[in-house]
N, C-alpha and C positions, 0 to 999 in steps of 0.2 A: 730702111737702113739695115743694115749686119752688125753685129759685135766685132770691134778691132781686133785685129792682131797683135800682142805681146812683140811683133816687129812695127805696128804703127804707132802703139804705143809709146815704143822709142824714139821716135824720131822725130826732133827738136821742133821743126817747121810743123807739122801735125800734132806734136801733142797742145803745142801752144794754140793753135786754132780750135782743138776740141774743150780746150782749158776757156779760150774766151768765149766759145758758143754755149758750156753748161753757166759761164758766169753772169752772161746775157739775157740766159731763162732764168737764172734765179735771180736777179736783179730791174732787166725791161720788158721781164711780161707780163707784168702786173699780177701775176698769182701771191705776189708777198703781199703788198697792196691788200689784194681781197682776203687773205688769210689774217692781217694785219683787224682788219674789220670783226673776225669775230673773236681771235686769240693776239691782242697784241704781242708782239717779243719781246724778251727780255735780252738783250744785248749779252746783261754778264752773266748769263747761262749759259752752259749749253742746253741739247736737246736730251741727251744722257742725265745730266742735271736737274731738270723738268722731268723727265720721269720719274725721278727717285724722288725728288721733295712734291712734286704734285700729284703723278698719276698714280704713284702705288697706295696713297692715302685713300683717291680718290676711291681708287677700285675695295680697297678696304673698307672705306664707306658702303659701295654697292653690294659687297659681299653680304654686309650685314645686313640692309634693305632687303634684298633675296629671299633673305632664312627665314625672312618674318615671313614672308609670304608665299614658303614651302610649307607643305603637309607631309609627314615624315613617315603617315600613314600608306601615304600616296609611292606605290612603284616608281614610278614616273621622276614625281616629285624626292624622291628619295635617293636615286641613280644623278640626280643635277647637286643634293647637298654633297654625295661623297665627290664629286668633282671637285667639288669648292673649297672639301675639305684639304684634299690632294692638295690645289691651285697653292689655298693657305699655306698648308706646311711646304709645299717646295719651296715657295717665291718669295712668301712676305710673315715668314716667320720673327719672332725677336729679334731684330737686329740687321734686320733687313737689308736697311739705307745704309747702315755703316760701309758693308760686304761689299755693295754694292758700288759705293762712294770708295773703297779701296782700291775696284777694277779700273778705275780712272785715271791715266798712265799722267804723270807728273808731267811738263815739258809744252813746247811750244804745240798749239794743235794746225794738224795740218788736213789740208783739203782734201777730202774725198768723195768721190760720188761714187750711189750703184752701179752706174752705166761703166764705171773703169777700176773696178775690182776685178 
């Protein structure tokens, strides 16, 4: 295929057939099914949602697994702590989740996909 046109994308008869074909893959392909199998959903989250209350603990977890098992002696090893140091302070400093939980625009959510940004 090609990426549409900002004129296909207008037009009623085509957007609604590209609207039923991405709701088709995310519904009768069975990829949620097999996604379902290793990460159930959670209905009342979103995906934004789950980042903020699961992933970034999670990675805050891993961060600290990491440091144990960096040698601070080690070049190498030393150039991966100040990464993580960076990662930390930009992303998941104090207060992280609030910041974050505030970019979450109030209001009905509406459907988007990569393919039609």
């Amino acid at each position: 295929g090609r990426p549409l046109t900002i004129w296909e994308l207008r037009n009623p008869v085509l957007i609604e057939s590209y609207v039923m074909a991405i709701f088709d893959m995310h519904t009768k392909s069975g990829a949620a099914e097999a996604i379902d199998v290793i990460k159930p959903r959670a209905s009342s989250k979103m995906g934004v949602e789950i980042a903020i209350d699961e992933w970034g603990p999670t990675v805050i977890t891993r961060i600290a697994s990491l440091r144990i098992k960096l040698n601070a002696e080690d070049a190498g090893h030393m150039r991966i702590l100040k990464i993580l140091d960076r990662l930390s302070a930009t992303y998941l400093r104090e207060g992280y989740q609030d910041v974050l939980r505030a970019c979450i625009p109030d209001g009905p959510v509406i459907m988007c996909h990569n393919d039609a940004q």
